[in-house]
C-alpha positions in Angstrom: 146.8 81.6 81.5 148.2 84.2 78.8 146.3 87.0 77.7 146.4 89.7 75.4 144.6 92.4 77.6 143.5 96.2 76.9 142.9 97.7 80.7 141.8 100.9 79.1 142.2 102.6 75.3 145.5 103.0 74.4 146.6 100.7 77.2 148.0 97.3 75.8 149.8 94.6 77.4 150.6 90.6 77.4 149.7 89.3 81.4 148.3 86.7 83.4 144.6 86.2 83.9 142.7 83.5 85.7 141.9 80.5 83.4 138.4 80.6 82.0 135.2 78.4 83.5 132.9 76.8 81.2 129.1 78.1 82.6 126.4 75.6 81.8 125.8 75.0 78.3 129.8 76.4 77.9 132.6 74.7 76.7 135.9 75.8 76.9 138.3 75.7 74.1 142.0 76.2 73.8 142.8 78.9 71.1 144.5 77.0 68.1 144.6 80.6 65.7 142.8 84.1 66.3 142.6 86.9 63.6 142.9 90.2 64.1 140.4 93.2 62.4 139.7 96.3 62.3 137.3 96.3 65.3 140.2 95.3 67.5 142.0 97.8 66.4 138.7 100.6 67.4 138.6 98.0 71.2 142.3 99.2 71.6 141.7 102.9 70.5 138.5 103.0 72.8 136.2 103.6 69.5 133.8 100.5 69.8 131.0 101.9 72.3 129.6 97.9 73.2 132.9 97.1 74.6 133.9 97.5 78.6 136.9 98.0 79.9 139.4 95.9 81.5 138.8 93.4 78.3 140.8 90.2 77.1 139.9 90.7 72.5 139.9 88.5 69.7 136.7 87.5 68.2 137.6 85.5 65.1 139.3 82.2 65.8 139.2 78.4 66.3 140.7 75.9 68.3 140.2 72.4 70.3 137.4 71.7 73.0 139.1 70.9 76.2 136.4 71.3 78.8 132.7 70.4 79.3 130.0 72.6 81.1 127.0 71.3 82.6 124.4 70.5 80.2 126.0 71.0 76.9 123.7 69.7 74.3 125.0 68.8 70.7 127.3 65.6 71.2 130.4 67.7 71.7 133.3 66.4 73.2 137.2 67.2 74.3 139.0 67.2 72.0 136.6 68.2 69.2 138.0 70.9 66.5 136.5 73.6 66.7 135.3 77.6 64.6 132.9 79.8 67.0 130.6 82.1 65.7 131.6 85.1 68.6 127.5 86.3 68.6 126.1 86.7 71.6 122.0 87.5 71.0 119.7 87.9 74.3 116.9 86.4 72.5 114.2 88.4 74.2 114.1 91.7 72.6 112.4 92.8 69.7 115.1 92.6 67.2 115.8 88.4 68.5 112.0 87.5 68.6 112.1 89.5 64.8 115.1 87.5 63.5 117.7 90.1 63.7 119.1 88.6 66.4 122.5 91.0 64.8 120.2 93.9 65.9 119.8 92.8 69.8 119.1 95.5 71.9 121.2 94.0 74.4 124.0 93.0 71.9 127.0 91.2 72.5 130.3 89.3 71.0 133.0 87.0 72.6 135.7 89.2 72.1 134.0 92.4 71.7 132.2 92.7 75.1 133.3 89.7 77.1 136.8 88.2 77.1 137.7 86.6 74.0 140.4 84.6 72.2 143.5 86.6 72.0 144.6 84.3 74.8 145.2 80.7 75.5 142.3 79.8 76.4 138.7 81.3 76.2 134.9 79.9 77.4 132.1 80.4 74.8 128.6 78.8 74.6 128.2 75.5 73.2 125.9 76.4 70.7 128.2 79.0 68.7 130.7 76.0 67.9 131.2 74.5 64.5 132.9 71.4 63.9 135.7 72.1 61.9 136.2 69.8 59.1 139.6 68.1 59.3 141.1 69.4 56.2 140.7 73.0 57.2 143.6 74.1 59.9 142.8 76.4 62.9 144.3 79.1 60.6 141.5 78.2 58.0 138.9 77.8 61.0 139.7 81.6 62.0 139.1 82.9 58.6 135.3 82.0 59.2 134.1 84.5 60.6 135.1 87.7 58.5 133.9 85.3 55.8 130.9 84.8 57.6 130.4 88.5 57.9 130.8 89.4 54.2 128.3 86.4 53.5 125.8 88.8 55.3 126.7 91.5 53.7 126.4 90.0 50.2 122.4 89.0 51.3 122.0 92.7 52.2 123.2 94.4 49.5 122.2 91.7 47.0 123.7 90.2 43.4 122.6 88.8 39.9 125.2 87.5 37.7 126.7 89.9 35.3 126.6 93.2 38.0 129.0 94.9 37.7 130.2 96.0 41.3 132.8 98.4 42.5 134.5 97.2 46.1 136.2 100.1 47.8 139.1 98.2 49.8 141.4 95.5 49.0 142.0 94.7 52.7 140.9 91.1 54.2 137.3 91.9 54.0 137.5 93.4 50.2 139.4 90.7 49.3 136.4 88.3 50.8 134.1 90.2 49.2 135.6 90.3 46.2 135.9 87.0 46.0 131.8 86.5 47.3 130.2 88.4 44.9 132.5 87.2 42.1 131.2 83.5 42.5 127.6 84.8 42.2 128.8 86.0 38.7 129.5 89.4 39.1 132.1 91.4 37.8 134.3 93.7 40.2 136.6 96.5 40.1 138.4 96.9 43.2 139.9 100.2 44.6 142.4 100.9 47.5 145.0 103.5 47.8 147.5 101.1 49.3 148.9 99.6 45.6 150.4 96.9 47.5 147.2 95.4 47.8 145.8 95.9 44.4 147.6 92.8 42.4 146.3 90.3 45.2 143.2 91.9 43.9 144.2 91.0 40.3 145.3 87.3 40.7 141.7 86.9 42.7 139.9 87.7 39.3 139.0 91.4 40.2 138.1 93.0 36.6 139.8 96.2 37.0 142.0 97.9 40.0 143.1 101.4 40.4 144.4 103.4 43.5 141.1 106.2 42.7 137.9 106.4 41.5 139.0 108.9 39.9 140.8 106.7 37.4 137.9 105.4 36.4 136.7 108.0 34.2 133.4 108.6 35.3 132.0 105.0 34.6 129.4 103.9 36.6 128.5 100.5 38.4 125.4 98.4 39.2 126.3 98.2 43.1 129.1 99.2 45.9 130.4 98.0 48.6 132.6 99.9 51.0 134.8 97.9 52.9 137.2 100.9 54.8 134.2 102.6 56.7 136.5 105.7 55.5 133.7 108.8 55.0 135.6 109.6 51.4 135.4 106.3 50.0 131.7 106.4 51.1 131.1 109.1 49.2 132.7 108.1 46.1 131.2 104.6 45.9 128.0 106.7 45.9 129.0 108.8 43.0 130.1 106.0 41.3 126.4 104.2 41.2 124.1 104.1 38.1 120.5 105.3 38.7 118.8 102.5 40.5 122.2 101.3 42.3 122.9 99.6 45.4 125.2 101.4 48.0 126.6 98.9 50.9 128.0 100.6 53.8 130.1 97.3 55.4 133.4 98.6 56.9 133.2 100.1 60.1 133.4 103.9 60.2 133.9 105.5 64.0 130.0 106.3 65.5 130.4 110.3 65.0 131.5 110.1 61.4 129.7 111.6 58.5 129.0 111.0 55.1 127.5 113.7 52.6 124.8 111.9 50.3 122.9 114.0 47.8 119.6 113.4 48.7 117.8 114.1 45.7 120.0 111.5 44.0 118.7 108.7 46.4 114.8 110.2 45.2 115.6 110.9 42.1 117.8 107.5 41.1 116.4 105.5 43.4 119.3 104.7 44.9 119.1 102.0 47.9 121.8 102.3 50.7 121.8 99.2 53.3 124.0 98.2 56.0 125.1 95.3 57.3 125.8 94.1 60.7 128.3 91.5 61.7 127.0 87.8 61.7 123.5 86.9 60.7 122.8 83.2 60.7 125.7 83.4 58.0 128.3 81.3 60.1 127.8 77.6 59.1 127.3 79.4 55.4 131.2 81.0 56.0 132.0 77.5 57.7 130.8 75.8 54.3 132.3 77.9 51.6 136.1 78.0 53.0 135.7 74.2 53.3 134.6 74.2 49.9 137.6 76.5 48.8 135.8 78.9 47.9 137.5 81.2 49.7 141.2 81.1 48.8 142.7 81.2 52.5 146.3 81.3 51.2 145.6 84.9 49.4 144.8 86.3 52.7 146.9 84.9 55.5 149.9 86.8 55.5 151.2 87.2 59.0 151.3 84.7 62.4 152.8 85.8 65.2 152.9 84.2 69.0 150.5 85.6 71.6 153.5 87.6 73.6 154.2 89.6 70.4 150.1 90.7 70.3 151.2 94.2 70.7 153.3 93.6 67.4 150.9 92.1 65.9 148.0 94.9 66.5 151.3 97.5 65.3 151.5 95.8 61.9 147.5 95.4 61.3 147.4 99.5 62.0 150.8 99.8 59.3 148.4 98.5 56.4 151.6 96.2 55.6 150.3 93.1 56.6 146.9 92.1 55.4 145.1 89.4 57.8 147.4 88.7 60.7 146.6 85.9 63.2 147.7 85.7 66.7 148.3 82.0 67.3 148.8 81.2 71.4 150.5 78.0 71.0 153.4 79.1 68.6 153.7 79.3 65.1 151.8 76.4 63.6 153.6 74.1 60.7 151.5 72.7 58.0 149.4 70.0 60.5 146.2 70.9 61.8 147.2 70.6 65.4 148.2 74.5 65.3 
């Protein structure tokens, strides 16, 4: 089969690997619509430590069962529509037998340290699939996850109605966020330096949007959330925090960053910083509100391109021009759900 494939950081090419086996409990499912984030973009760099090298990406996408393992429990079937939750816990350390299975000491993600969906095919255990419902296309289906993700996120960090909360980032996953914390009734100011992003921002309901903090004039805001994992933007959500605020470092900043964080202000204020993980019994949450609507899925696709163009694909992800591009192995999909 077809295969996006990174051999080694900063080594990126479109090739032939063997088809994938479904193990027992495995199916495997044809790849209907993957998304691309910024994690792929630290696998292709060599900046996410989990992930080995030769690998086959992509961790957030859907698709259509095509082959049974032994043993799969659940009713599936061929031909079932598919979203996967990419997790991959052990289940024996201390963080699984705690519940924090995103903690596992022996972490793992299809995608992120076995070979995942940026390719025709891909094998993932039975019990990560979600029936997609049929009005949701495998575009839709791939949105899950990052949804899934800020879902967690929004648990971590926490919201009452009438918060006010400053988002740094209008990419995909401020955008989600965004969009999260505003149906719990908060009310959100959303900052990015791109300004092309900032009136997708405004049509989503976003309060206020400016390229700085800066701009906003010293006012000050219940809670944060950072979705660039850029060590400035940090440090301004920080600053930006009332006394008793919430600070939520989500985006994903590169291991030996940073951050300067008065300490006497998290003392003094009582300031609570939190992170969040990836996926944390979130997924059928995710899988629930974009079926709902929700999310609005429309806002954030903005890009599709064919599997041999990946390389394209990852180009205009790192350009900031495109917001969430999907790689989609079969071709570009029309408006059925049989992308």
């Amino acid at each position: 089969m077809r295969a996006a494939i990174v051999d080694q950081p900063g080594s990126l090419r479109v090739g032939d690997v063997p088809d994938p086996k479904p193990g027992e409990r495995q199916v495997v499912v044809k790849v209907g619509a993957c998304g691309i984030c910024g994690t792929d973009l630290h696998i292709a760099d060599g900046h996410f430590p989990p992930t080995p090298y030769p690998i086959v990406p992509g961790h957030e996408f859907a698709g259509e069962i095509v082959e049974l393992g032994a043993d799969v429990p659940g009713g599936w079937r061929v031909g079932d529509r598919v979203a996967v939750d990419p997790s991959l816990f052990c289940g024996y350390c201390t963080p699984c037998r705690s519940g924090h299975g995103n903690l596992c000491a022996n972490w793992g993600a299809t995608g992120d340290t076995v070979d995942g969906a940026f390719a025709e095919y891909v094998a993932v255990p039975s019990a990560n699939c979600y029936r997609l419902p049929d009005e949701l296309t495998y575009q839709q289906g791939a949105l899950v996850e990052p949804v899934s993700c800020a879902v967690h996120g929004v648990r971590r960090v926490g919201v009452e109605a009438g918060e006010r909360f400053l988002v740094m980032g209008a990419g995909t996953m401020g955008l989600i966020m965004q969009q999260l914390l505003q149906r719990a009734g908060a009310r959100v100011t959303v900052v990015d330096r791109n300004a092309a992003r900032l009136p997708r921002a405004t049509r989503l309901g976003a309060e206020a949007v400016v390229t700085d903090v800066a701009e906003l004039n010293g006012e000050k805001f219940d809670a944060a959330a950072d979705c660039t994992g850029v060590v400035p933007a940090i440090e301004a959500a920080f600053d930006s925090l009332r006394r008793g605020g919430r600070l939520l470092v989500f985006g994903v900043a590169p291991e030996e960053a940073r951050v300067a964080l008065s300490p006497f202000r998290i003392y003094n204020d009582e300031i609570t910083v939190v992170g969040s993980m990836a996926v944390l019994n979130s997924f059928g949450a995710a899988l629930d509100l974009v079926a709902a609507g929700a999310i609005d899925t429309g806002a954030l696709l903005t890009d599709t391109l064919p599997l041999e163009r990946y390389p394209d694909a990852l180009a205009l992800m790192r350009s900031g021009s495109g917001l969430k591009v999907q790689v989609v192995p079969g071709g570009i999909p029309g408006g059925s759900n049989d992308a």
